[in-house]
C-alpha positions as CSV (number, residue, x, y, z in Angstrom):
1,X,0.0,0.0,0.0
2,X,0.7,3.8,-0.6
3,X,0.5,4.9,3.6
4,X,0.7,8.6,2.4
5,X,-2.1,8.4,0.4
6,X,-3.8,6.0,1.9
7,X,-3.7,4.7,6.0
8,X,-2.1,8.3,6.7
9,X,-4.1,10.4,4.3
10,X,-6.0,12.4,6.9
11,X,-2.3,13.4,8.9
12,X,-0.7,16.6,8.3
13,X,2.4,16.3,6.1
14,X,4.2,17.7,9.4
15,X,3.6,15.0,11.0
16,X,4.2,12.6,8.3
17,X,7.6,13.5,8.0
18,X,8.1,13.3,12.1
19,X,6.9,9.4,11.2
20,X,9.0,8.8,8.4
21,X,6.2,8.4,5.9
22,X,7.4,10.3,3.2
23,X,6.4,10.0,-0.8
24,X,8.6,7.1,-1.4
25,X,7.5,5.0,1.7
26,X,5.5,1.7,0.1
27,X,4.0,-0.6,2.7
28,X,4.3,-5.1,1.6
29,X,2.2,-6.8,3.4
30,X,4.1,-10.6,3.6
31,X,3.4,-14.4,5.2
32,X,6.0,-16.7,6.9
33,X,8.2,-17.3,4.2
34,X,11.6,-17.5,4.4
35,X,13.3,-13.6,4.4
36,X,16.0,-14.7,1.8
37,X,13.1,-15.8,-0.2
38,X,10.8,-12.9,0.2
39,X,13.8,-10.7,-0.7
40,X,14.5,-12.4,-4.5
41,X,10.8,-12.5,-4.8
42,X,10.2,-8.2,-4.3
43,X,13.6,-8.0,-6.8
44,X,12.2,-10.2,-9.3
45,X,9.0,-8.1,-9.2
46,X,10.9,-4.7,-9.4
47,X,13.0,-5.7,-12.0
């Protein structure tokens, strides 16, 4: 998810940045897989 846009949408952009939810923050929601997995999996995707 976009937390900006979206979960934070209603909070000023002050305290955005005090969070660290900033433009190029994107949320991934993941299960119990293996983190070395997971990893090669998101860089596949972007790629």
């Amino acid at each position: 998810t976009y937390p900006a846009r979206t979960s934070h949408r209603r909070v000023s952009d002050e305290e955005k940045a005090a969070m660290g939810i900033g433009a190029g923050l994107v949320r991934v929601s993941v299960g119990l897989e293996d983190a070395g997995e997971l990893q090669a999996d998101l860089e596949a995707a972007l790629a």
